[in-house]
C-alpha positions as CSV (number, residue, x, y, z in Angstrom):
1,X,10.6,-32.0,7.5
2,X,13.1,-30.6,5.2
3,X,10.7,-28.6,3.0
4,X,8.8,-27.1,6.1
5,X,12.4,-25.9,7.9
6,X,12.9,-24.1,4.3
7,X,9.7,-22.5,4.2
8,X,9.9,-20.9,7.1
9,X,13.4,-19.4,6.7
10,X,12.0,-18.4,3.2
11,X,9.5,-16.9,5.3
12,X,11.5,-15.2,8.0
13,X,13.3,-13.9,5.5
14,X,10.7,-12.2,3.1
15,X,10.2,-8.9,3.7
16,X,13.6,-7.4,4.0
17,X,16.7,-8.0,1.8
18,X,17.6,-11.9,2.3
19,X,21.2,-13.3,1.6
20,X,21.4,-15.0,-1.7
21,X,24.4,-16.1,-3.5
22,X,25.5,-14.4,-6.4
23,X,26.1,-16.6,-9.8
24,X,29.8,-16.5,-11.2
25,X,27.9,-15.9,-14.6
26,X,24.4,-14.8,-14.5
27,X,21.9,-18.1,-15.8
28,X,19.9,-16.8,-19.1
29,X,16.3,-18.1,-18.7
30,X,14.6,-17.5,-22.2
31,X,10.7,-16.6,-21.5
32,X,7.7,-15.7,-23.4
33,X,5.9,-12.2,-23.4
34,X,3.3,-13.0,-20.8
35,X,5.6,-15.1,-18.6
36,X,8.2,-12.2,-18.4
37,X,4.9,-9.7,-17.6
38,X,4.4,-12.1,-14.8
39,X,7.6,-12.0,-13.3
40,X,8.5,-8.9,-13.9
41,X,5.4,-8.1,-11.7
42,X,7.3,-10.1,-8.9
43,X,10.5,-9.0,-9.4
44,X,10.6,-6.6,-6.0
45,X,9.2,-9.4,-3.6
46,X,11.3,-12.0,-4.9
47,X,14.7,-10.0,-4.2
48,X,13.3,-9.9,-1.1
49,X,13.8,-13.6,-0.2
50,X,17.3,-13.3,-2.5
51,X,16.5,-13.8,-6.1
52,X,18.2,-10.8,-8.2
53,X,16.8,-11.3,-11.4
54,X,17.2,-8.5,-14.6
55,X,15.8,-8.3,-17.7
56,X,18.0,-9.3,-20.3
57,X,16.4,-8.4,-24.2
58,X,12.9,-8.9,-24.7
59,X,12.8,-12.4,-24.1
60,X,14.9,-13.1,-21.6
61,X,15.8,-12.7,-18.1
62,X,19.5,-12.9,-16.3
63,X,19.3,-14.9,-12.9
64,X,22.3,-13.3,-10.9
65,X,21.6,-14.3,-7.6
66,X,19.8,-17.2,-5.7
67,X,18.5,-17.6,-2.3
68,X,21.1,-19.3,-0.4
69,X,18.8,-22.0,0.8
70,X,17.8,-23.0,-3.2
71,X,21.5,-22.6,-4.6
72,X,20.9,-26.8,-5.4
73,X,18.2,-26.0,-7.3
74,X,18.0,-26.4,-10.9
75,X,17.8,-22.4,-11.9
76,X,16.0,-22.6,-15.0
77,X,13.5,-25.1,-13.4
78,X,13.2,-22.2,-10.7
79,X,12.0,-19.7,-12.7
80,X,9.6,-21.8,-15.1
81,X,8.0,-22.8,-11.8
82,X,8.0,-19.3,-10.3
83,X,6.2,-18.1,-13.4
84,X,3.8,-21.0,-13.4
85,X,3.0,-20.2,-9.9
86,X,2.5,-16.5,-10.7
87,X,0.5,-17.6,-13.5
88,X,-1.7,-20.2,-11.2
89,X,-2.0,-17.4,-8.3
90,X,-3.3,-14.8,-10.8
91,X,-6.8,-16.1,-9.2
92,X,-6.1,-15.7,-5.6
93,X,-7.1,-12.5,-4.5
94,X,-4.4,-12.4,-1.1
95,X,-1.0,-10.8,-1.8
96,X,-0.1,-13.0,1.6
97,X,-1.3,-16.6,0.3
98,X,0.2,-15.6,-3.3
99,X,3.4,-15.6,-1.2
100,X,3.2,-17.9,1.0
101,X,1.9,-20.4,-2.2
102,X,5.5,-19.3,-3.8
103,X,7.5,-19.8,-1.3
104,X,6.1,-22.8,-0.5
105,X,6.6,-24.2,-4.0
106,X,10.3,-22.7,-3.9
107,X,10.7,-25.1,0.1
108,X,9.2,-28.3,-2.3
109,X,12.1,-27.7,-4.8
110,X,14.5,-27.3,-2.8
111,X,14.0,-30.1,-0.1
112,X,15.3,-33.1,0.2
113,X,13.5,-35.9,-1.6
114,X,12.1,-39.0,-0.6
115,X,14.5,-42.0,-0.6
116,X,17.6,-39.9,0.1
117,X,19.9,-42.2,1.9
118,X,21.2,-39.6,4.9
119,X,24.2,-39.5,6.9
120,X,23.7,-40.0,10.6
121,X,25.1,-36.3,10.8
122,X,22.8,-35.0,8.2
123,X,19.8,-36.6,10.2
124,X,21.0,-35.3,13.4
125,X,21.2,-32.1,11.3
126,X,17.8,-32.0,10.3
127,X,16.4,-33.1,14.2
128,X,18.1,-30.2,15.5
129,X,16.5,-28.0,12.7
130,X,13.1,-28.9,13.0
131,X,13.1,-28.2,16.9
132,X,14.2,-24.8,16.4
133,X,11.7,-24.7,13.2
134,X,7.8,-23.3,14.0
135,X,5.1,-25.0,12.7
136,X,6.8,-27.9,12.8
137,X,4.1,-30.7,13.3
138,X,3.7,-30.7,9.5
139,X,4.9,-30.4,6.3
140,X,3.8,-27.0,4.5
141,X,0.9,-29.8,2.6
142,X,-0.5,-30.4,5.6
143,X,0.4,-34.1,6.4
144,X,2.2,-34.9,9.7
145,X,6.1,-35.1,10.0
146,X,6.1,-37.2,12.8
147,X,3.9,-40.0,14.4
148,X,4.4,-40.9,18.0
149,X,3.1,-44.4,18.4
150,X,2.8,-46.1,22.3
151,X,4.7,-49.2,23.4
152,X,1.9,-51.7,22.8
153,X,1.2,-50.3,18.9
154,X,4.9,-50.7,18.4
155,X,4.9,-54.3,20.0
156,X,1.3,-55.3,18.1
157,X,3.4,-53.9,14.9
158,X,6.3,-56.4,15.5
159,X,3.6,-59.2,16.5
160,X,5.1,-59.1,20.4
161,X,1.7,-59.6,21.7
């Protein structure tokens, strides 16, 4: 549920300048020749969802702001998977699904993870969230987020009857 109500902010907000949240120090992610081709390639669409990145040297590139939504995120992991995407995506003719692919990878990151113990406000947080959230019968996979089950499954499930 989590990782389809940040894709679709991620979404909402590509396209025009998104809020990110700038670094005290910029994060140096070292990179090789064809990975900084790559994201130098992407560089204007991902400030657009809030990821300021600049090259720094030949090999390198200076993270100085994140999206707010992925400030948890590991940066460096970030980045090698935004390049392995790019790199992936190099076959899929659609500028759309090349986006929608990243951002969806970027919603997987950042989400919570399975087996998180959550407060009660946290879940309550994450009900209201998805209600307000569109396309919310699924996660961005595919697979269902919820499962409505009628009185006599749940009874047959607890051996009632």
């Amino acid at each position: 549920a989590h990782e389809r109500i940040i894709l679709e902010k991620l979404k909402k907000d590509s396209g025009k300048k998104a809020a990110g949240q700038s670094l005290l120090l910029p994060e140096i992610v070292n990179l090789t020749p064809g990975q900084m081709a790559l994201l130098n390639d992407a560089l204007d669409f991902l400030e657009t969802i809030g990821l300021e990145i600049e090259c720094f040297g030949r090999d390198a590139v200076a993270v100085k702001t994140v999206p707010t939504m992925l400030s948890k995120v590991k940066i460096s992991e970030m980045i090698y998977d935004i390049v392995d995407q790019l790199a992936d995506q190099n076959r899929t003719p659609s500028l759309q699904e090349r986006s929608d692919n990243l951002l969806a990878s970027l919603a997987c990151k950042a989400a919570i993870k399975a087996n998180r113990l959550l407060s009660r406000d946290e879940v309550d947080a994450l009900c209201r969230e998805l209600a307000e959230t569109p396309f919310h019968a699924t996660c961005p996979h595919g697979r269902p987020i919820t499962i409505q089950f009628s009185l006599s499954e749940i009874e047959r499930l607890f051996k009632r009857k």
